[in-house]
C-alpha positions, 0 to 999 in steps of 0.5 A: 505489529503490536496491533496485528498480534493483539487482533491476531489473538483477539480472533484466535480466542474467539472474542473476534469472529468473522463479520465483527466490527473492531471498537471505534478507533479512540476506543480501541487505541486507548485499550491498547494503550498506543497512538491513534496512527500506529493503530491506523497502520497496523489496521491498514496493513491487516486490512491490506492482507485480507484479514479486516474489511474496510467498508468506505463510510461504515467501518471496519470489520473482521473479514469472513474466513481470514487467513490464517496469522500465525507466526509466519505470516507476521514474519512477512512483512520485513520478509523483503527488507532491503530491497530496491524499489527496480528490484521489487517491480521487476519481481511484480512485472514478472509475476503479476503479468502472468497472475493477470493472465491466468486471472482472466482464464480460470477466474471466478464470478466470485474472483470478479465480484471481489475486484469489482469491489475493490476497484469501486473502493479505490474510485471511493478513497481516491482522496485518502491516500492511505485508504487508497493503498489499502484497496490497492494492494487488495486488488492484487492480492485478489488478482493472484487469488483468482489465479488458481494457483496457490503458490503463486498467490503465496508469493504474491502475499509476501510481495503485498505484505512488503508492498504496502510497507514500502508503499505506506511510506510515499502514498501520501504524496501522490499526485493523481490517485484517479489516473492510478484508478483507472489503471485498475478499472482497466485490468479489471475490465480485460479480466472480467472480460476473459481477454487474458492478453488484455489483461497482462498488457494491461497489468504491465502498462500499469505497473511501469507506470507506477515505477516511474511514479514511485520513482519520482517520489522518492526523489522529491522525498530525498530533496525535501530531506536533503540538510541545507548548506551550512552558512553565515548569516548575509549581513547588509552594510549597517551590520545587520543580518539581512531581512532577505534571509539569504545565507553565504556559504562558509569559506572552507580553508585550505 
């Protein structure tokens, strides 16, 4: 968050503008005086929110006309904090089916154009997770903007904002970023084609999909980071623990 307010007043005061390019990340990390990750997520995150534009094997760049960052808009993203993961797609699964639907009805060749760069972007970082999420998340966010409808696209951008922080912390463990791309090109397709039942059922199919994806998740991550059984040291006959390095569980007494 400290990256985000510091390029917050950095657009503000006018020394960023739109179509600037951020320093290179060293640079800016050691003027910040924080960890080359910690930039990188907080440029993810403005990134996903429409503020600074990631160009695959360019850089990245403030975005032209971004949204406004006020106080409030920082406020998004523990906005859902608590949530659970049903609770969160059912919201998605209601709401986005139908900002697909009315995407393919009122959208734009402008709404078009922007997901068909998104769309090229996810094939283009299919094996960088984290840049990945960032187009991900854009995508949706351009679904809801090609809408028409501007309180439903404000809510997407609180749904966006909590999504990418949930999400930015089991991505790395995706299996098949290309099948989760192909979803998209699909929505895309049906949208872009104007066949706005298309375009809802597709949206629906990949959002269940990617329910049980996350849900598998974080249940490898809940095992992986399960502590081990408490236990003794087998030792063989001579006394000496065994090389095996299999553990007998403490007795418990009565």
């Amino acid at each position: 968050m400290r990256v985000v307010s510091h390029i917050r007043r950095l657009i503000e005061n006018g020394t960023l503008r739109a179509g600037d390019k951020i320093p290179p990340e060293r640079e800016f990390a050691r003027k910040l005086k924080i960890s080359r990750a910690s930039l990188r997520t907080g440029i993810g995150y403005l990134a996903a929110m429409g503020v600074m534009k990631v160009r695959h094997g360019v850089g990245t760049f403030v975005s032209d006309g971004p949204p406004d960052l006020g106080h409030a808009s920082l406020g998004l993203l523990g906005a859902l904090h608590g949530f659970k993961l049903w609770q969160l797609f059912e919201a998605r699964l209601i709401l986005e089916s139908n900002l697909a639907f009315l995407a393919a009805e009122r959208g734009l060749d402008e709404n078009f154009a922007a997901l068909a760069e998104e769309v090229a972007e996810m094939y283009a970082t299919v094996d960088d997770p984290a840049d990945y999420l960032i187009h991900d998340v854009r995508f949706h966010r351009a679904i809801a903007e090609a809408s028409g409808n501007p309180i439903l696209a404000a809510v997407m951008e609180t749904i966006a904002s909590s999504l990418y922080d949930h999400r930015l912390g089991t991505v790395e463990r995706a299996q098949n970023l290309k099948d989760s791309a192909k979803e998209h090109r699909n929505i895309y397709r049906a949208i872009r084609s104007r066949n706005a039942a298309a375009a809802r059922q597709a949206m629906e199919l990949h959002l269940k999909t990617a329910q049980a994806v996350q849900e598998m998740e974080q249940a490898s991550t809940r095992e992986k980071t399960r502590k081990p059984r408490q236990g003794v040291p087998l030792r063989n006959n001579s006394g000496h623990q065994s090389a095996i390095g299999l553990y007998a569980p403490k007795r418990i007494e009565s």
